[in-house]
Every structure is written in C-alpha cells, then in structure tokens.
DRENTORKOL-3810 file (N, C-alpha, C; in nm, 4 decimals):
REM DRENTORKOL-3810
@n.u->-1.7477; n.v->-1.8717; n.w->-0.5256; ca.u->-1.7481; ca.v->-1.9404; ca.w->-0.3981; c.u->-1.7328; c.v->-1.8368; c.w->-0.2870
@n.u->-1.8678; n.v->-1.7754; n.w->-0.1995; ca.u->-1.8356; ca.v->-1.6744; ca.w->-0.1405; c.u->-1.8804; c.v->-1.7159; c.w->-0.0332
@n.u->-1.8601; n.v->-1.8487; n.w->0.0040; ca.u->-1.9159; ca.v->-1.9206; ca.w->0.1581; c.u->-1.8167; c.v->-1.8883; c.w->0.2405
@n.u->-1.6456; n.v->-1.8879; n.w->0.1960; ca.u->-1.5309; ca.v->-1.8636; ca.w->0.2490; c.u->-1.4752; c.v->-1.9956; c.w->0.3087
@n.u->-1.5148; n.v->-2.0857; n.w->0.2297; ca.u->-1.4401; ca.v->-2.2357; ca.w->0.2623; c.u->-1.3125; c.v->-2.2149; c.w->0.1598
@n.u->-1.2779; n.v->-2.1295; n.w->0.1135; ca.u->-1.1509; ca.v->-2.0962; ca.w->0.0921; c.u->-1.0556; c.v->-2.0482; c.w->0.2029
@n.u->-0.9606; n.v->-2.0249; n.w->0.2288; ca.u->-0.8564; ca.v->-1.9686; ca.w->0.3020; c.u->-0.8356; c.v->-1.8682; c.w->0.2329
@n.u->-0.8481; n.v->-1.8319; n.w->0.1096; ca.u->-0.7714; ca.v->-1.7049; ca.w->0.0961; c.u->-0.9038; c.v->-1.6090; c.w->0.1089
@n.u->-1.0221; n.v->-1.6422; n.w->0.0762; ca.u->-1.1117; ca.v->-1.5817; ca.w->0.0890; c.u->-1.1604; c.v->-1.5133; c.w->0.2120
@n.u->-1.1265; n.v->-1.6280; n.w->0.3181; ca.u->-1.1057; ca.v->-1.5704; ca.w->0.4914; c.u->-1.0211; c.v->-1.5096; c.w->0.5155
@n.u->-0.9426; n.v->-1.5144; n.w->0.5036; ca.u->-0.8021; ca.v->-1.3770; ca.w->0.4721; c.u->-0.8384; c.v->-1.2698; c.w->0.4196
@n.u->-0.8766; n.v->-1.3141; n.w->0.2909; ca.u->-0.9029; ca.v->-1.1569; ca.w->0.1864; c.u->-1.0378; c.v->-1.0704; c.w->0.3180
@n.u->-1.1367; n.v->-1.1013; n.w->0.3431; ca.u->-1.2084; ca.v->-1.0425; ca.w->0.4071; c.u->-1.2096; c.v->-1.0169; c.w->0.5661
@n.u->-1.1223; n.v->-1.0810; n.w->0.6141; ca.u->-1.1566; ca.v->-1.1085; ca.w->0.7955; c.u->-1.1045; c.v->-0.9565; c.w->0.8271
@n.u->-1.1771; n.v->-0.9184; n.w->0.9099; ca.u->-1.1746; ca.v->-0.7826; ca.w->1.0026; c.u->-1.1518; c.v->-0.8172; c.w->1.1191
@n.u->-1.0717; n.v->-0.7039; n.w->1.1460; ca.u->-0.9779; ca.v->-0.7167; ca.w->1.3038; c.u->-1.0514; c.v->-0.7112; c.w->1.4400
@n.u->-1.0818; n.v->-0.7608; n.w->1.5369; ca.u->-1.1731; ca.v->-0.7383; ca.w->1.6298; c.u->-1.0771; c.v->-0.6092; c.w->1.7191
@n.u->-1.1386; n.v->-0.5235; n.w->1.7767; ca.u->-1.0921; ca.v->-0.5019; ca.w->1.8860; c.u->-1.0474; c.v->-0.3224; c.w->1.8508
@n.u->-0.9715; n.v->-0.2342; n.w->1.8990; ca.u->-0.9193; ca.v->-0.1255; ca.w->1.8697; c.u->-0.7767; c.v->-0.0942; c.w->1.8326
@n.u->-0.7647; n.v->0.0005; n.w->1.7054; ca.u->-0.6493; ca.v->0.0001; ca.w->1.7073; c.u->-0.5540; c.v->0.1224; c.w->1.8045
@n.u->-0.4078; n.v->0.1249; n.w->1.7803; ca.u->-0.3802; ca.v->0.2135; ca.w->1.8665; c.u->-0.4067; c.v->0.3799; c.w->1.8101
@n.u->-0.3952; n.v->0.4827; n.w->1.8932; ca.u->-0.4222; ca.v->0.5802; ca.w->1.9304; c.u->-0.3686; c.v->0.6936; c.w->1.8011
@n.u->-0.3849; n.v->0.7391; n.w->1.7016; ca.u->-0.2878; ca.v->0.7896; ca.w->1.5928; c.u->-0.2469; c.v->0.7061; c.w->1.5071
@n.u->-0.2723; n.v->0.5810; n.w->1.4717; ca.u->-0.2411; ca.v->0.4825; ca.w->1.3904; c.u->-0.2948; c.v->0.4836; c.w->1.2510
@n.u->-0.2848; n.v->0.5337; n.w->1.1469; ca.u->-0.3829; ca.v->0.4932; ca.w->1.0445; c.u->-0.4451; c.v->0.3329; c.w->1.0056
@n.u->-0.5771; n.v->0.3799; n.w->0.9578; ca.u->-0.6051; ca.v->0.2355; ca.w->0.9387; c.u->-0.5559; c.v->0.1813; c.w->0.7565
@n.u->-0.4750; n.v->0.1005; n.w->0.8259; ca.u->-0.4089; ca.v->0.0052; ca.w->0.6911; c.u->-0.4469; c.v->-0.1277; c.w->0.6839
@n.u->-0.5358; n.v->-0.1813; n.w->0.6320; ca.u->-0.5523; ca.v->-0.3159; ca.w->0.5937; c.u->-0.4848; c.v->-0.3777; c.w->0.4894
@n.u->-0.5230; n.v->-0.5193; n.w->0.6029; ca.u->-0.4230; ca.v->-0.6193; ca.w->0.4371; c.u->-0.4943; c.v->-0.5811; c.w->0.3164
@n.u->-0.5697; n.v->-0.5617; n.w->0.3119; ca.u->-0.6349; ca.v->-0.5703; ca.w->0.1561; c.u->-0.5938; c.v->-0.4143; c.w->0.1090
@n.u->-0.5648; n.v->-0.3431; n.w->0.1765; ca.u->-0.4996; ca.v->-0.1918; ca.w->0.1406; c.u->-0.3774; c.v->-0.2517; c.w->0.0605
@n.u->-0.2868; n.v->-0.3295; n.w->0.1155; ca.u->-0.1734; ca.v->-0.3864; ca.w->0.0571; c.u->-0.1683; c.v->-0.4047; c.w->-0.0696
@n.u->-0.2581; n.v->-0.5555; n.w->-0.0460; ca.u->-0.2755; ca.v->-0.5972; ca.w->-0.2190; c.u->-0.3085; c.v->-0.5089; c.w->-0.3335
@n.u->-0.3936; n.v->-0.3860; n.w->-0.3122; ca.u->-0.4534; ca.v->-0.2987; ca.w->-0.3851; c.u->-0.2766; c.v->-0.2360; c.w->-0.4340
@n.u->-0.2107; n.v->-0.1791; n.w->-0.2882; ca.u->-0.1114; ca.v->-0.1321; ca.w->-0.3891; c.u->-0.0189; c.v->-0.1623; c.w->-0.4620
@n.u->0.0116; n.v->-0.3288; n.w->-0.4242; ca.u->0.0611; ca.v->-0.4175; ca.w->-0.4974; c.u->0.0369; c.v->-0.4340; c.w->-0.6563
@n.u->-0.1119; n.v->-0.4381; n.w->-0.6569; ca.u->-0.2038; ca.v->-0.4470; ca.w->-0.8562; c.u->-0.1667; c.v->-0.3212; c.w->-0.8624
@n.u->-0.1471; n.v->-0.2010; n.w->-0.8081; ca.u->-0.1488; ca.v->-0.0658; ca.w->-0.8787; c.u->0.0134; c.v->-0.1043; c.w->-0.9471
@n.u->0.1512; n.v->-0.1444; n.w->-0.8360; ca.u->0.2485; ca.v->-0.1154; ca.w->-0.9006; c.u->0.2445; c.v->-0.1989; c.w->-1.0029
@n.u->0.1817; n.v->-0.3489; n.w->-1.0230; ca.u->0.2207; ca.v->-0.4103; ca.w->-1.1505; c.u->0.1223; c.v->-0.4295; c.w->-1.2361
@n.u->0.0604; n.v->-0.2936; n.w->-1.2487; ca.u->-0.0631; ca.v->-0.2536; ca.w->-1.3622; c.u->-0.2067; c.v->-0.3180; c.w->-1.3633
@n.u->-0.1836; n.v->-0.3639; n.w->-1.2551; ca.u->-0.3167; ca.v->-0.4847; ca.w->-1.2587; c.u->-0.4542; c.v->-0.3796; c.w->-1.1539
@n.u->-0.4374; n.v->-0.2554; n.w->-1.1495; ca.u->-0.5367; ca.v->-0.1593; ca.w->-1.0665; c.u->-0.6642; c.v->-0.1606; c.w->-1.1314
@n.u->-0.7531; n.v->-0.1526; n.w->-0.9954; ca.u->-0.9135; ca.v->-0.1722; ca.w->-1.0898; c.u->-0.9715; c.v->-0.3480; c.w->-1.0385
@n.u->-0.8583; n.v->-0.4080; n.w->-1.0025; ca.u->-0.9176; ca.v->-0.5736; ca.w->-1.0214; c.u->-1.0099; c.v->-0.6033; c.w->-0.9228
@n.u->-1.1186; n.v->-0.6792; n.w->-0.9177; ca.u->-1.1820; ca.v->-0.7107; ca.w->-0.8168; c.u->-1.0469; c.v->-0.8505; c.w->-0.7239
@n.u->-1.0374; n.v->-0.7993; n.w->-0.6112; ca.u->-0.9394; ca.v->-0.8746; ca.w->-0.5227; c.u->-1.0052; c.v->-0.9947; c.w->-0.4804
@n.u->-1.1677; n.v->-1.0031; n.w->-0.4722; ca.u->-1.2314; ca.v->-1.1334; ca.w->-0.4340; c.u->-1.2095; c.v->-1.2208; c.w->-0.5486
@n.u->-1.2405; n.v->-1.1995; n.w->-0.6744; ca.u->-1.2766; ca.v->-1.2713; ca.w->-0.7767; c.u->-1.1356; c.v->-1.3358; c.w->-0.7769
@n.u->-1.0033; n.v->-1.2101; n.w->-0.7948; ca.u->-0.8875; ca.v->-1.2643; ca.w->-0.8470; c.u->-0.8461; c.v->-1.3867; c.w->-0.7311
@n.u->-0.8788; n.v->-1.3515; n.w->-0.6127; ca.u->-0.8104; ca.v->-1.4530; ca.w->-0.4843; c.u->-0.8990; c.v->-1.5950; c.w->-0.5062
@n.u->-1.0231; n.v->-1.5987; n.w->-0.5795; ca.u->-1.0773; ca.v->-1.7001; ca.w->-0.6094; c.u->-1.0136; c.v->-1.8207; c.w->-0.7089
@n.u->-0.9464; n.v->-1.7635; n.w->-0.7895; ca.u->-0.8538; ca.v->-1.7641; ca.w->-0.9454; c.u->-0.7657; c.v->-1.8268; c.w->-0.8818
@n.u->-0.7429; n.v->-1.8978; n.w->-0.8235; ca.u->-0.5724; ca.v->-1.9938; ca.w->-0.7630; c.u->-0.4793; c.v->-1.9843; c.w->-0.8947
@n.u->-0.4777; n.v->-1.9972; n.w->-1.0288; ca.u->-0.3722; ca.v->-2.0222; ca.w->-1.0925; c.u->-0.3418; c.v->-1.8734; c.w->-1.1292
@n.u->-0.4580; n.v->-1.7638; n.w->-1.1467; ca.u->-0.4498; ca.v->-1.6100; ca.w->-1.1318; c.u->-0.4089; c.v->-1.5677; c.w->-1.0500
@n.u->-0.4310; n.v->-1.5947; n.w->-0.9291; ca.u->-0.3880; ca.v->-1.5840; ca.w->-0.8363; c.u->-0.2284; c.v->-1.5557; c.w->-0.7883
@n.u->-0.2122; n.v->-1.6989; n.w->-0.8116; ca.u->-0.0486; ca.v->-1.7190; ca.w->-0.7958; c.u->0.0228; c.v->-1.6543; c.w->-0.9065
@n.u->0.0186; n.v->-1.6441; n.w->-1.0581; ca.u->0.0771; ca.v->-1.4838; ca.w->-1.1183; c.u->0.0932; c.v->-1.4194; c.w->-1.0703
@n.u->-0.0291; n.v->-1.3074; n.w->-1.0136; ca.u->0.0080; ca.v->-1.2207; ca.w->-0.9315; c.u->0.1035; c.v->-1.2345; c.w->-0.8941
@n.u->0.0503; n.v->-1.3408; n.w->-0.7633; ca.u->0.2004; ca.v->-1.3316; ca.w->-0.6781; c.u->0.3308; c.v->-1.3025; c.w->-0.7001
@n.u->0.3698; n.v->-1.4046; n.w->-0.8323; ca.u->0.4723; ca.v->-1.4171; ca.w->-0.8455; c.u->0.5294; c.v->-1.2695; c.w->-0.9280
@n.u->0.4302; n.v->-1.2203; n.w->-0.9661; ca.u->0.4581; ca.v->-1.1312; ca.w->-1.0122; c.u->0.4952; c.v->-1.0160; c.w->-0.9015
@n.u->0.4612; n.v->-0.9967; n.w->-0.7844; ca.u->0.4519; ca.v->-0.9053; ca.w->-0.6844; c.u->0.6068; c.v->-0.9850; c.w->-0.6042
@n.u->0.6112; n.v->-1.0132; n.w->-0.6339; ca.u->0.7694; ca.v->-1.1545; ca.w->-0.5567; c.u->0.8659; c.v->-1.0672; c.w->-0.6645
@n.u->0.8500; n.v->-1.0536; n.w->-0.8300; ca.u->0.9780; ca.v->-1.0343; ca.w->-0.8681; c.u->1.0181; c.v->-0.9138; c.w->-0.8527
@n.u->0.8934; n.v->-0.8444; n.w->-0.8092; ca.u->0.9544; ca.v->-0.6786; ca.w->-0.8171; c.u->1.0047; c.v->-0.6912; c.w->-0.6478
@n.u->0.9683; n.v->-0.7353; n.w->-0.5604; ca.u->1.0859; ca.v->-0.7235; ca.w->-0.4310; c.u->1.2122; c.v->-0.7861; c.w->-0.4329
@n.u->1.2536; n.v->-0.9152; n.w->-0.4881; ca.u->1.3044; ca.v->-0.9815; ca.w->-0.4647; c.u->1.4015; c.v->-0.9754; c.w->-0.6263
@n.u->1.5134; n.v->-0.9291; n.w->-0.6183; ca.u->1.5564; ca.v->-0.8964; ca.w->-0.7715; c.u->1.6359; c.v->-1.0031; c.w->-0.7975
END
C-alpha cells in the first residue's frame, strides 16, 4: 500500500519543507528508526515494508520501548 492512506506511511516518508539551520546536521526521523533496528538487531530492514506490517510493526516498537524504558 504505497498510496500513503496510511499514517505511518506519511510519516515514514514526509520531507521537511523549508531550510534547516546554519551548521545543523541533517537528521531525519527515518535516520532514527534505522538506529533504533541497528540497536535491536533488526539492521538491513526495509522501514516501508516493516511500517506497513501494523502487528510487525508494533514489536518493534515495543521492542525499542523496552530498551529505554527499564
């Protein structure tokens, strides 16, 4: 489903309009998630497919929840 009548799918892809500030690196959300699957072994994943996966999905998550939250 790559029409983006998902929400997470408009999330996973939407780009920022406009400029950032001056010396800032560019960090995207999706930079995030990437290092999120690296710490809990899941590196390599396609992030569209998995954000498609709602019940895959939410693993993740929860999996990315237990390592902050002890």
């Amino acid at each position: 489903m790559y029409g983006g009548e998902r929400g997470t799918y408009r999330v996973l892809v939407w780009k920022l309009e406009g400029k950032r500030q001056l010396r800032r690196p560019r960090h995207r959300w999706e930079d995030n998630i990437k290092i999120d699957l690296l710490s809990i072994g899941w590196a390599g994943v396609d992030t569209i497919d998995l954000a498609e996966d709602r019940h895959q999905w939410q693993a993740v998550v929860n999996e990315v929840i237990n390592l902050w939250i002890p």
